[in-house]
C-alpha positions in Angstrom: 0.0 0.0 0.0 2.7 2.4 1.3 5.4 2.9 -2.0 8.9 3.7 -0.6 10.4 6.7 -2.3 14.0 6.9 -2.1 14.8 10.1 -4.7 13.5 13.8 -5.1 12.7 12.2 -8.8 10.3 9.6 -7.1 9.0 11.9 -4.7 8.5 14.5 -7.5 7.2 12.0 -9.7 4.9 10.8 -7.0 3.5 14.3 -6.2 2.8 15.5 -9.9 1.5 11.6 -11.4 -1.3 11.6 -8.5 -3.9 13.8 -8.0 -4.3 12.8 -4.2 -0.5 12.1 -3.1 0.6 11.2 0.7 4.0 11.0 1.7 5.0 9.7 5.2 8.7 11.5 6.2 10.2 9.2 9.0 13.6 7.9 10.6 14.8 4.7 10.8 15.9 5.3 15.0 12.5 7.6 15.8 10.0 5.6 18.1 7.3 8.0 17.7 7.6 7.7 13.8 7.4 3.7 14.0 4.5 3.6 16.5 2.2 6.3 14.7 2.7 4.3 11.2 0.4 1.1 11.6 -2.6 4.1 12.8 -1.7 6.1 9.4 -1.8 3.1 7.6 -5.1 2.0 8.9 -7.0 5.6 8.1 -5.6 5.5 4.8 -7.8 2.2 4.2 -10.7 4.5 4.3 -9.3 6.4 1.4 -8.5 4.8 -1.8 -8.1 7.5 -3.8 -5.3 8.6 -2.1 -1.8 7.1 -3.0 0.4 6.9 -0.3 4.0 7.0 0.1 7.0 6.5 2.4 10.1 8.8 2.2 13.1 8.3 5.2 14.7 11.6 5.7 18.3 9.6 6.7 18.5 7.8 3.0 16.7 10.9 1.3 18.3 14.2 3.1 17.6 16.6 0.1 13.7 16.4 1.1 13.9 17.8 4.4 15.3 20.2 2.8 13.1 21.2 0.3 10.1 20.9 1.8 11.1 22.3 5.3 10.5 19.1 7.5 12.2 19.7 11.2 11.0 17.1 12.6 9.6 13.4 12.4 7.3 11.7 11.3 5.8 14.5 9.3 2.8 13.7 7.5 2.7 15.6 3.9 -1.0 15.4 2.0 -0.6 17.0 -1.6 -3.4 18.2 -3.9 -2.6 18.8 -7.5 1.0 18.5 -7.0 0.4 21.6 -3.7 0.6 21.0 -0.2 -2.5 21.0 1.1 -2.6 19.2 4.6 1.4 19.2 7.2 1.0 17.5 10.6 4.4 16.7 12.4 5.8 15.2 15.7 2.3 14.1 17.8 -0.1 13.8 15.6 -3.5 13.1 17.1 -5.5 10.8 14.7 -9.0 11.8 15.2 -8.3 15.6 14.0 -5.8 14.1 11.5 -8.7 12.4 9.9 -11.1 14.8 10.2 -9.0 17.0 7.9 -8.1 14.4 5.4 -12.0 13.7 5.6 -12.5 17.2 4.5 -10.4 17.4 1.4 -11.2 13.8 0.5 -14.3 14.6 0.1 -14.1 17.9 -1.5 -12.3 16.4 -4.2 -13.0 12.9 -4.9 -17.3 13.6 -4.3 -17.6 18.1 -5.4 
């Protein structure tokens, strides 16, 4: 379900091919990055429009860079190849899903 990017060309690629694009931005040694992932890969079950992706900032440095992240996990949700939706560090999951809720269904059912 989750597609491991491991370039800015995949990630760019990513963004731009889907209309709906997710990108998960964690570390291989952050606890709070590998305990928040099974809940953001259980919401994402309720959207399958949305593609979803995995970037780790230690084997892909460049994209903290580029798109600002400071800290991990930081959960990215693109519209149109924009940013639309940034959530970082503690993310609480009921809010989290309410937003992606919104947008879901502003795009996929207008």
């Amino acid at each position: 379900m989750f597609q491991e990017l491991q370039s800015m060309e995949e990630v760019e690629y990513f963004i731009q091919a889907n209309e709906l694009a997710f990108i998960y931005v964690s570390r291989k040694n952050c606890s709070v990055c590998h305990g928040l992932f099974p809940q953001v890969k259980e919401l994402f079950k309720n959207y399958p429009e949305i593609q979803t992706a995995t970037v780790d900032a230690d084997k892909t440095p460049e994209f903290s860079g580029q798109y600002t992240i400071f800290a991990v996990p930081a959960l990215l949700l693109f519209y149109d190849g924009k940013e639309y939706l940034r959530e970082a560090r503690i993310v609480p999951m009921q809010q989290f899903n309410e937003k992606v809720n919104r947008i879901y269904e502003n795009v996929v059912n207008p």
